[in-house]
C-alpha positions in Angstrom: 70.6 168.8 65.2 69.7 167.3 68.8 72.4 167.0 71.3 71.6 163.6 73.5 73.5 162.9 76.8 73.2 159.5 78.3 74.5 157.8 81.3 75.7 154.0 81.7 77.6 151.9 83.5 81.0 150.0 82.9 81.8 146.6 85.1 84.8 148.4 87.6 87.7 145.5 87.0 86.4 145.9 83.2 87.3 149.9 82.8 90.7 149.3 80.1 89.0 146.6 78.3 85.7 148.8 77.5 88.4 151.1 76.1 90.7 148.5 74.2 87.2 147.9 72.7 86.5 151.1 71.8 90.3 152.2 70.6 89.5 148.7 68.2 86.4 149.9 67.2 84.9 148.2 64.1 84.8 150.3 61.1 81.5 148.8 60.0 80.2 150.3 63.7 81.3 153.8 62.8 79.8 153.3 59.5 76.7 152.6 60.6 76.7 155.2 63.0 77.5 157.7 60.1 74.2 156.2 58.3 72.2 156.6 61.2 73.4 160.3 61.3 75.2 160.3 64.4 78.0 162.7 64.8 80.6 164.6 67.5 80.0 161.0 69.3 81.9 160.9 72.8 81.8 158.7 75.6 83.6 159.5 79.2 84.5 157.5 82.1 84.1 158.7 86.1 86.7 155.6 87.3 85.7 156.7 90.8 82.1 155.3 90.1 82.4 153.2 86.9 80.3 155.9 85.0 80.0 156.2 81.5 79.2 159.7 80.1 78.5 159.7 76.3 77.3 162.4 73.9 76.2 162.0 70.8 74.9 164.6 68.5 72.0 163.5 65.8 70.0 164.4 62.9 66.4 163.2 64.7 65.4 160.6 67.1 63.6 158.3 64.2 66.7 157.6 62.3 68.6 157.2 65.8 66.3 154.8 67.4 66.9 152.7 64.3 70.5 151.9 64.5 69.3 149.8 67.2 67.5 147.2 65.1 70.5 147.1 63.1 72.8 143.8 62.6 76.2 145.7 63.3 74.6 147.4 67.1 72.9 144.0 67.6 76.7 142.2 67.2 78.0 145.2 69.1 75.6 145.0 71.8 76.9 141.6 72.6 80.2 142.0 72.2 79.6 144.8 75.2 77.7 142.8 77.2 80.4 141.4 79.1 82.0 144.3 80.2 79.1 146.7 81.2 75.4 146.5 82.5 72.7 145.7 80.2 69.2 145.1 79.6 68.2 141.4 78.3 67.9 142.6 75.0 71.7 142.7 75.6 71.3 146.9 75.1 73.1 148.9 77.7 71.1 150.1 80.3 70.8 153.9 79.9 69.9 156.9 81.6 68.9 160.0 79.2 70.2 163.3 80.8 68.5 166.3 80.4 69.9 169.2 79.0 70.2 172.3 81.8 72.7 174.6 79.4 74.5 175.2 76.5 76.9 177.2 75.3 77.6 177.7 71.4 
């Protein structure tokens, strides 16, 4: 199992509609996050700096890096684009964090 920590970035009059969207969550999203073996999958918010925080635990980067190809992230994707930063891919822009400790 590989525990991934990213950081991204929510527009700061869009903070309780990134949220509505992810309380509404599509149920074909979460399934296809289950396919793509993703797990323990949380994402915080810093309101002080429009942060977002997520954590994500998976079975290997391969089978991650492919839920992004898929037709459900793709329709996601843009459904997010208006409320956060992203790439022109519509993808959010990310920053990978790097593991400094953990505690089982």
């Amino acid at each position: 199992m590989i525990r991934k920590a990213f950081k991204m970035k929510v527009y700061p009059d869009k903070h309780e509609e990134y949220q509505k969207r992810h309380r509404e969550i599509w149920p074909e999203m979460i399934e296809a996050l289950h396919k793509h073996k993703a797990r323990n999958y949380s994402i915080f918010l810093d309101e002080g700096t429009s942060t977002l925080f997520g954590y994500v635990e998976i079975e290997d980067e391969v089978t991650w890096n492919m839920l992004a190809a898929s037709d459900i992230n793709q329709r996601w994707w843009a459904y997010m684009e208006s409320v956060m930063e992203t790439n022109s891919d519509k993808s959010p822009v990310t920053e990978d964090l790097k593991e400094v400790f953990h505690m089982a």
